[in-house]
N, C-alpha and C positions, 0 to 999 in steps of 0.2 A: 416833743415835736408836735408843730397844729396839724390837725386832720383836715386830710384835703379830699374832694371827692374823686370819687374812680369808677367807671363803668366796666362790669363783667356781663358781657352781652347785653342785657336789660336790666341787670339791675346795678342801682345808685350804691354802691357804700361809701360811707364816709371810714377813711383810716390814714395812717401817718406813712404809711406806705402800699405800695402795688400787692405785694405777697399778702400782706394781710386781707385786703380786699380781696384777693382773689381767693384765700383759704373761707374767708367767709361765705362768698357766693357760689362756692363750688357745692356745696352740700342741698343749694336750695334749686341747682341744676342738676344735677343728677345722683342719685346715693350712691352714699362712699364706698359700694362695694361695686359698681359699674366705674368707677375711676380707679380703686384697685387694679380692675381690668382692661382696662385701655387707659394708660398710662401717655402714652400719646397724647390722647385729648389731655389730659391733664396737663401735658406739658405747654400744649397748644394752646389753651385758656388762659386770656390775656385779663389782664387788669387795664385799661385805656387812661390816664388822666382824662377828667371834665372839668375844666378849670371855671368853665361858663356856671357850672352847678355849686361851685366852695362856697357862694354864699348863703346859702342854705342850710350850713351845717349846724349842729344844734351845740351852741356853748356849753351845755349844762354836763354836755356828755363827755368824760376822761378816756371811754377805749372807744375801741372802731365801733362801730354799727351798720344794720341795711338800711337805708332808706327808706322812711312811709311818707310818701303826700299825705 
């Protein structure tokens, strides 16, 4: 499946889906053991499509990744 981009508050990931992007930017928001704890926000953390951003994404690349300008 092509990787499309996805906003989790600020930041770009590119992934093939929303859950993945958001399992990736969740770690660089807050540490895993403060989402252990409030499980809510975790639940509440969205992955957004940017569809304005997919073309940006880097071919070379086969799994998700964050986003660097």
């Amino acid at each position: 499946m092509a990787m499309r981009a996805y906003k989790v508050q600020d930041i770009v990931v590119f992934a093939s889906r929303g859950t993945e992007a958001k399992l990736l930017a969740a770690p660089k928001i807050r540490p895993d053991e403060e989402w252990r704890e409030d499980v809510a926000a975790w639940v509440a953390l969205r992955a957004e499509r940017a569809p304005e951003l997919d073309d940006q994404v880097d071919p070379a690349q086969s799994t998700p990744y964050i986003f660097q300008p």
